[in-house]
C-alpha positions as CSV (number, residue, x, y, z in Angstrom):
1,X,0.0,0.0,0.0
2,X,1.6,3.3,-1.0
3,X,1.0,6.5,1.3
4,X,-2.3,8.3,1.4
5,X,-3.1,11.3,1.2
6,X,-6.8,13.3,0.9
7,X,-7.8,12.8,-2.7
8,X,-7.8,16.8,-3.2
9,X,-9.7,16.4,-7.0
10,X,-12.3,14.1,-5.6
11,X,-14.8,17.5,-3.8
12,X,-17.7,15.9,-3.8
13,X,-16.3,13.3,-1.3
14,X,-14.9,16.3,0.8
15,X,-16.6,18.7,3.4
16,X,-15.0,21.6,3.0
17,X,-16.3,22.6,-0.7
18,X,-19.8,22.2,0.7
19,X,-19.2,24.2,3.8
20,X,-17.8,27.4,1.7
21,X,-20.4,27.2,-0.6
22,X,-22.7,27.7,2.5
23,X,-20.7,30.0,4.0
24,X,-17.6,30.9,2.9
25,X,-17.9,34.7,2.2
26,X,-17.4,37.6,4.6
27,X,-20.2,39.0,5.0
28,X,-22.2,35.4,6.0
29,X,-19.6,35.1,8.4
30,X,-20.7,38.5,9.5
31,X,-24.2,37.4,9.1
32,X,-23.8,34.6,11.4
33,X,-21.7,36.7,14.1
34,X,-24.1,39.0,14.5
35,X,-26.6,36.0,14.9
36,X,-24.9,34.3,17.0
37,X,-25.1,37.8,19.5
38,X,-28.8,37.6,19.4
39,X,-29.5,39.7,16.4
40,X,-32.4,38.9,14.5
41,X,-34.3,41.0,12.2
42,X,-33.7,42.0,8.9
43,X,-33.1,46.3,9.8
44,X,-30.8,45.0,12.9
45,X,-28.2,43.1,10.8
46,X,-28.6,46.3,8.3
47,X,-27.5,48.9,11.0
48,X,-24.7,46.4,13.0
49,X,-23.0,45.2,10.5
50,X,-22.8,47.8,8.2
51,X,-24.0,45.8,5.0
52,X,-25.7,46.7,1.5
53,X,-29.2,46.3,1.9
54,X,-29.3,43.9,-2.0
55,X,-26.1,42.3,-0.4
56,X,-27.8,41.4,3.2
57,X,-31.0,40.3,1.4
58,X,-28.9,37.6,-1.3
59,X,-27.1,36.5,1.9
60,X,-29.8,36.1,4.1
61,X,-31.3,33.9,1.6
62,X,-28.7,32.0,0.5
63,X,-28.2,31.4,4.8
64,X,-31.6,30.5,4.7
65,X,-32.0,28.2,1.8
66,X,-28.6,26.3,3.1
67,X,-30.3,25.6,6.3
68,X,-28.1,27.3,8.6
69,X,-30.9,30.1,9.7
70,X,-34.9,29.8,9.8
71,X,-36.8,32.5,8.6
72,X,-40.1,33.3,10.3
73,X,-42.9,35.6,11.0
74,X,-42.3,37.4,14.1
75,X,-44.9,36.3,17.0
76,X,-45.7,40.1,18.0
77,X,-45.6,41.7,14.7
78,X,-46.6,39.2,11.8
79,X,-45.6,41.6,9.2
80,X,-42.2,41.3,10.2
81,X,-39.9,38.6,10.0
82,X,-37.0,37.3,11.9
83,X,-34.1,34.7,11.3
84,X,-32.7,32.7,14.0
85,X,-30.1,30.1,14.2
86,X,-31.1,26.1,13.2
87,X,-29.3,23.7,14.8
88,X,-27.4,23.1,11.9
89,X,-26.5,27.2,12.4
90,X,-25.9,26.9,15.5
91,X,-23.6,23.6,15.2
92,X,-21.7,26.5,13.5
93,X,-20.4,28.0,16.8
94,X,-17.1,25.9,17.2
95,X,-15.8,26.4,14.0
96,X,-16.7,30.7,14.2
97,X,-14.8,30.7,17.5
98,X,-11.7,29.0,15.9
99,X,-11.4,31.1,13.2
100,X,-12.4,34.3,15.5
101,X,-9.6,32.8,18.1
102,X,-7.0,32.4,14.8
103,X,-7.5,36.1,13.3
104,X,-6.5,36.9,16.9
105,X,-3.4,35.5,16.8
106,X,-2.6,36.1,13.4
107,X,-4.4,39.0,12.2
108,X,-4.7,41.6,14.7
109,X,-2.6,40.2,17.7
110,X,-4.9,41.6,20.2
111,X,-7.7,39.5,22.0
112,X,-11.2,40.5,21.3
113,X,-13.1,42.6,24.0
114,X,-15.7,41.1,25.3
115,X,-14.3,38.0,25.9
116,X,-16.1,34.8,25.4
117,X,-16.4,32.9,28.8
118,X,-18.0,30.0,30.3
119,X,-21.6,30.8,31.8
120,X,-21.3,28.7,34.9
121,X,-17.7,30.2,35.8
122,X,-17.4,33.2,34.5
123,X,-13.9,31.9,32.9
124,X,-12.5,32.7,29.5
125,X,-12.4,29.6,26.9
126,X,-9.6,27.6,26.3
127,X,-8.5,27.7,22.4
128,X,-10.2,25.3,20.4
129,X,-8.0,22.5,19.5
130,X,-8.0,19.0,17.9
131,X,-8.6,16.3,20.4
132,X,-7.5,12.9,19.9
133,X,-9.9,9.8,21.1
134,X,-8.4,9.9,24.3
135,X,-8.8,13.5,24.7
136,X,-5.1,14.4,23.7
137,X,-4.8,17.6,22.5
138,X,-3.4,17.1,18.2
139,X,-0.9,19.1,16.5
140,X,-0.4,18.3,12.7
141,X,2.4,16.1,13.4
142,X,-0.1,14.2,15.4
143,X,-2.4,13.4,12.1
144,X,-2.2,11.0,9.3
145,X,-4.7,10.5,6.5
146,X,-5.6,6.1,6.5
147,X,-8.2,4.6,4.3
148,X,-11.5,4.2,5.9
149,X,-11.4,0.5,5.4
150,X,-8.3,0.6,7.7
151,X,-9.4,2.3,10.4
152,X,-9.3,1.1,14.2
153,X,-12.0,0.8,16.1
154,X,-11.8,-0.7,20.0
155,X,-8.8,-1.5,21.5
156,X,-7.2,-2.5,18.2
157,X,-3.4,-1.7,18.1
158,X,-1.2,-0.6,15.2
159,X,2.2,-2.1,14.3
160,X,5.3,-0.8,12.6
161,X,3.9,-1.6,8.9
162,X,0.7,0.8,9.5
163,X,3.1,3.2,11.1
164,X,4.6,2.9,7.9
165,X,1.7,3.1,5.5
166,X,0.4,6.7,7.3
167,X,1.1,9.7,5.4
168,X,1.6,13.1,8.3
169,X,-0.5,16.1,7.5
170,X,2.0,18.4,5.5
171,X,5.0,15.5,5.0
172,X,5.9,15.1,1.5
């Protein structure tokens, strides 16, 4: 068996394609902040985030269509309408704080103000990291790409020829 890699021409076996297409544009991400900090209604994300009002509508839909918000009439006011995070928006969170925790630490070196803590303690987060299955934190020296087929489950062991057979994330 030769080394694997992630078959990068094969997309429509890959994640990451679909996600952008739902997402992956700046002003969804913006979209989806502001959602995520209780906004809701269509003149709300208008005047927070600064947006076109043809560029917030497209988006809104496109959020909508995807899945990731629910648009509905609001229960005081049926003439207006609000959009609020679906579960699959919401299952969003982890990967916003990553990339919020990332443009921190890369972008502007400063950490954002408020900061996001823990309800019950009061406490700031802890960086989001890769975990292995026994809760290890995962750098990329940590990860290999194996065939699915291959994969251990249990309390199967490796040996020194699938050791062998494992192709690191960013090795050659």
């Amino acid at each position: 068996m030769g080394k694997l890699r992630e078959p990068l021409s094969e997309v429509a076996n890959c994640g990451l394609p679909a996600a952008l297409e739902a997402i992956g544009e700046r002003w969804s991400f913006m979209i989806l902040r502001a959602a995520f900090n209780g906004v809701r209604h269509f003149e709300e994300f208008l005047s927070e985030i600064g947006i076109a009002r043809n560029i917030l509508a497209n988006r809104l839909t496109r959020l909508t269509e995807a899945g990731i918000l629910h648009r509905s009439p609001c229960p005081d006011d049926r003439r207006r309408v609000e959009y609020r995070l679906t579960p699959k928006g919401l299952d969003f969170l982890t990967t916003m704080i990553a990339l919020r925790q990332w443009g921190e630490r890369w972008a502007t070196g400063v950490p954002s103000n408020p900061v996001l803590c823990d309800v019950r303690d009061h406490r700031p987060i802890l960086p989001v990291t890769l975990r292995g299955h026994d809760d290890r934190i995962l750098s990329h020296m940590d990860l290999c790409w194996i065939d699915a087929s291959e994969v251990k489950t249990g309390s199967e062991s490796i040996d020194d020829e699938d050791r062998a057979n494992v192709r690191q994330l960013g090795s050659g």
